[in-house]
Every structure is written in structure tokens, then in C-alpha cells.
C-alpha positions as CSV (number, residue, x, y, z in Angstrom):
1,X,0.0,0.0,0.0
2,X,1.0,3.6,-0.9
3,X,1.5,6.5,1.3
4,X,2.2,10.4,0.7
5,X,4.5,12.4,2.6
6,X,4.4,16.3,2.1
7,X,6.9,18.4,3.2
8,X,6.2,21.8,3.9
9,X,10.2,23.0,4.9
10,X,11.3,20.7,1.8
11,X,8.3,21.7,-0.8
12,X,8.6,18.0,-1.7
13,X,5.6,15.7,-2.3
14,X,7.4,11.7,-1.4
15,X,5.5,8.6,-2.6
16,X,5.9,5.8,0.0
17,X,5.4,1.9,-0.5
18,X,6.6,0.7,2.6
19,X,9.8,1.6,3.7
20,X,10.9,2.3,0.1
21,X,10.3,6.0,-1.8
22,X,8.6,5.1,-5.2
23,X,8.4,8.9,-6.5
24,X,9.2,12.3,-5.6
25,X,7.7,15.5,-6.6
26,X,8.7,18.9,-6.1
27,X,5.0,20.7,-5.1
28,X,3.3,24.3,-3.7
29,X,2.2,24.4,-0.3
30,X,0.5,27.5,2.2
31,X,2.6,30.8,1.1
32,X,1.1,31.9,4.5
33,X,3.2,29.0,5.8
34,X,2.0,25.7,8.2
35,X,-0.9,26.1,10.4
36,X,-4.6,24.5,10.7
37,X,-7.1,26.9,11.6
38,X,-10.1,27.8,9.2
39,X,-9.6,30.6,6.8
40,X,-5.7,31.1,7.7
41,X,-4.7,30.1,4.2
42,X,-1.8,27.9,5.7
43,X,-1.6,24.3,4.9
44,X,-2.5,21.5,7.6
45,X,-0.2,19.5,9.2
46,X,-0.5,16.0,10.6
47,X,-2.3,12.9,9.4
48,X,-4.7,13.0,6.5
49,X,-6.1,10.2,4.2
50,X,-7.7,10.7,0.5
51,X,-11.0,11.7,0.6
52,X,-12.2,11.5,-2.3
53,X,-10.3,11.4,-5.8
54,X,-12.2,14.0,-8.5
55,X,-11.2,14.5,-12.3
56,X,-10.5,10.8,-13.5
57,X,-10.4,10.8,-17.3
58,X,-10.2,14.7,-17.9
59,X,-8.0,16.6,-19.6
60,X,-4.7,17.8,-18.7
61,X,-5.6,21.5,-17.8
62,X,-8.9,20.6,-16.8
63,X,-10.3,23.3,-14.6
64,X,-12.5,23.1,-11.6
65,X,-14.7,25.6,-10.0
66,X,-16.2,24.1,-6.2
67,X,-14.8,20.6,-7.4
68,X,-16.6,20.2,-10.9
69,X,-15.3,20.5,-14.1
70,X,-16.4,23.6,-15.5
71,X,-16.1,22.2,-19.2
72,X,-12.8,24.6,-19.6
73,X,-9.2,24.0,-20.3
74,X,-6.5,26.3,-18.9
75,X,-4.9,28.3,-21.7
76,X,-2.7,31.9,-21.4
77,X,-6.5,33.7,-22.7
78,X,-8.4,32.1,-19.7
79,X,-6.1,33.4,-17.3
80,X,-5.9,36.8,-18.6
81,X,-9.5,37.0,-18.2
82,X,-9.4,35.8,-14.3
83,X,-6.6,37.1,-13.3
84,X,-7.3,36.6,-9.7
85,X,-8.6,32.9,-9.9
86,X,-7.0,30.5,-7.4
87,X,-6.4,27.6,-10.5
88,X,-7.1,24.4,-9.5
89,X,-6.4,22.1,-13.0
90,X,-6.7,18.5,-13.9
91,X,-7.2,16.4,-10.7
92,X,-8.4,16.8,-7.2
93,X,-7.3,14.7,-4.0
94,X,-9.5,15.9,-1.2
95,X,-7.6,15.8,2.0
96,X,-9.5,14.7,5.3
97,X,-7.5,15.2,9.0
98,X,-7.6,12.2,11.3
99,X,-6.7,13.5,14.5
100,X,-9.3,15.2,16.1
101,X,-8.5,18.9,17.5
102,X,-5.5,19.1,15.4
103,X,-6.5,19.1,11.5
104,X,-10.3,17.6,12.3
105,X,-14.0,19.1,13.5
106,X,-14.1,22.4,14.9
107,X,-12.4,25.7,13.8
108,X,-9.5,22.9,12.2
109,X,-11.0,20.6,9.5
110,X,-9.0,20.0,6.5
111,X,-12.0,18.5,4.8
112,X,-14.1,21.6,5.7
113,X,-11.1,24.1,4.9
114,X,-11.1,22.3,0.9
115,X,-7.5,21.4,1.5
116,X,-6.5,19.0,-1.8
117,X,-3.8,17.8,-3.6
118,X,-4.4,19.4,-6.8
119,X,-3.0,20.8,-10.6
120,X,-1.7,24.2,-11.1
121,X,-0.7,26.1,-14.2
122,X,2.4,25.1,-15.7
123,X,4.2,28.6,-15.2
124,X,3.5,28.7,-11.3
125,X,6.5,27.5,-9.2
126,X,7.4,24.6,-7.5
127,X,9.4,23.8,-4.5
128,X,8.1,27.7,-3.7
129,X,5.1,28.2,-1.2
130,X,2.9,30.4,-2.9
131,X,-0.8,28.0,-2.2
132,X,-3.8,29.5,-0.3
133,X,-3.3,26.6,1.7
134,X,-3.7,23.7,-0.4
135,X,-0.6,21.0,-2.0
136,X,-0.1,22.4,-5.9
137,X,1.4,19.8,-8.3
138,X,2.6,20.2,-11.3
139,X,-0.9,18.5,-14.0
140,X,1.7,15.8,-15.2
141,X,3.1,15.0,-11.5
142,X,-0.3,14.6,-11.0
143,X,-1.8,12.4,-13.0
144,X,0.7,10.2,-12.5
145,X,0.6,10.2,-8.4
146,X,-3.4,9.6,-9.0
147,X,-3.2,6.7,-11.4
148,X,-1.3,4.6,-8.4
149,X,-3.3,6.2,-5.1
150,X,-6.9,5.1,-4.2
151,X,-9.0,7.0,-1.5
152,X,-8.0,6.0,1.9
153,X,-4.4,6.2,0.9
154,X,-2.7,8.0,4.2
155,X,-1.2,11.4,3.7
156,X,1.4,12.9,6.2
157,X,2.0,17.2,6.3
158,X,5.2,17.6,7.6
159,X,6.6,21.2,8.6
């Protein structure tokens, strides 16, 4: 069984089977830095699982407004017009804390803050925190971390 380990100091997303590192990933986290409280714009630490896996099938570039496709695909014009929009592109792993208190119910759900794993636009850094509190990946990283996870698999934020 897989399991993801995000490292906020590192900006590195690790792909864990067992003991053994099958992929790494350079990724976006929290500009505003660690931290779990709602509306902070920081990116949760602790123990998470995968929620819920959205986007199978779509498009690379695939854009998502409140988690469904909006029938768009990212392109230099689109973003010109929304200059402001937070992109999320191409897949969606919806993050949900286990440890109650910490990153779960109350004023510190991850579930209820929308924190994923998601796509970004390909000229956005990585291994740079610049998210509003969610794990950016690069749309090809991406597709390839959600072809081998399945919801359930654990998730670890590290600071």
C-alpha cells in the first residue's frame, strides 16, 4: 500500500510503498506557511487520508470551480480573463484530517477548509510556497501520483 509524505520546509511531495520511496515531486504548499485553523490560508499539518479522488479521465488543464469541471481548459487567454482565480487544474485529492483537534471538526477541519492535492498552471512555481493553503502539483506530476493512489491512501503534512 501507498502513502504520501508532504513536506512543507522541503516543498517535496514523497510517494511511500513501505519503507521504500517510489516517487518524488517537487509541489506548492500555504505561502502563509503551516498552520490548521479555518480561513488562515496555511496548509495543515499532521495525518490526513484521501477523501475523495475528483477528475479521472479529464483533460490535462482541466479546470474546476467548487470541485466540478467547468467544461474549460486552462490556456494563457483564460487566465488573462481571471486574473485573480485561485487555479485548481486537472485532478483533485480531497484531503480529510484524522486527529481530532489538530487538523479535524471544529475551527480545524481539513476536509471543511477544501484542502487537496491538486493541478496548477504550468508557469507557477514549484518547490516555492505560494498555495492558499492547499498542495499544488505540477498537471503531469499529478496524473501520475493519482493513477497509483486510491482514496484511503494516508497522507502525512510535515513542517
Amino acid at each position: 500500500m501507498f502513502q504520501i509524505k508532504i513536506s512543507i520546509a522541503d516543498q517535496t511531495l514523497k510517494l511511500m510503498q513501505g519503507d521504500q520511496l517510489h516517487s518524488e515531486f517537487l509541489v506548492s504548499t500555504a505561502l502563509n506557511g503551516a498552520g490548521e485553523t479555518n480561513n488562515s490560508g496555511c496548509t495543515p499539518r499532521g495525518d490526513h487520508y484521501i477523501r475523495a479522488m475528483i477528475g479521472e479521465g479529464l483533460p490535462l488543464n482541466a479546470v474546476f470551480v467548487g470541485r466540478r469541471f467547468t467544461g474549460e481548459i486552462y490556456n494563457p487567454n483564460l487566465a488573462e480573463m481571471f486574473p485573480e482565480r485561485d487555479w485548481i487544474l486537472t485532478r483533485i485529492m480531497w484531503l480529510c484530517g484524522t486527529e481530532i483537534g489538530k487538523n479535524r471538526l471544529g475551527h480545524v477541519d481539513s476536509m471543511q477548509r477544501y484542502i487537496y492535492i491538486h493541478g496548477t498552471p504550468d508557469p507557477e512555481p514549484m518547490g516555492v510556497a505560494k498555495s492558499h493553503g492547499c498542495i499544488r502539483m505540477r498537471n503531469t506530476d499529478l496524473v501520475s501520483l493519482f493513477e497509483l493512489v486510491t482514496t484511503g491512501t494516508p497522507v502525512s503534512i510535515e513542517e
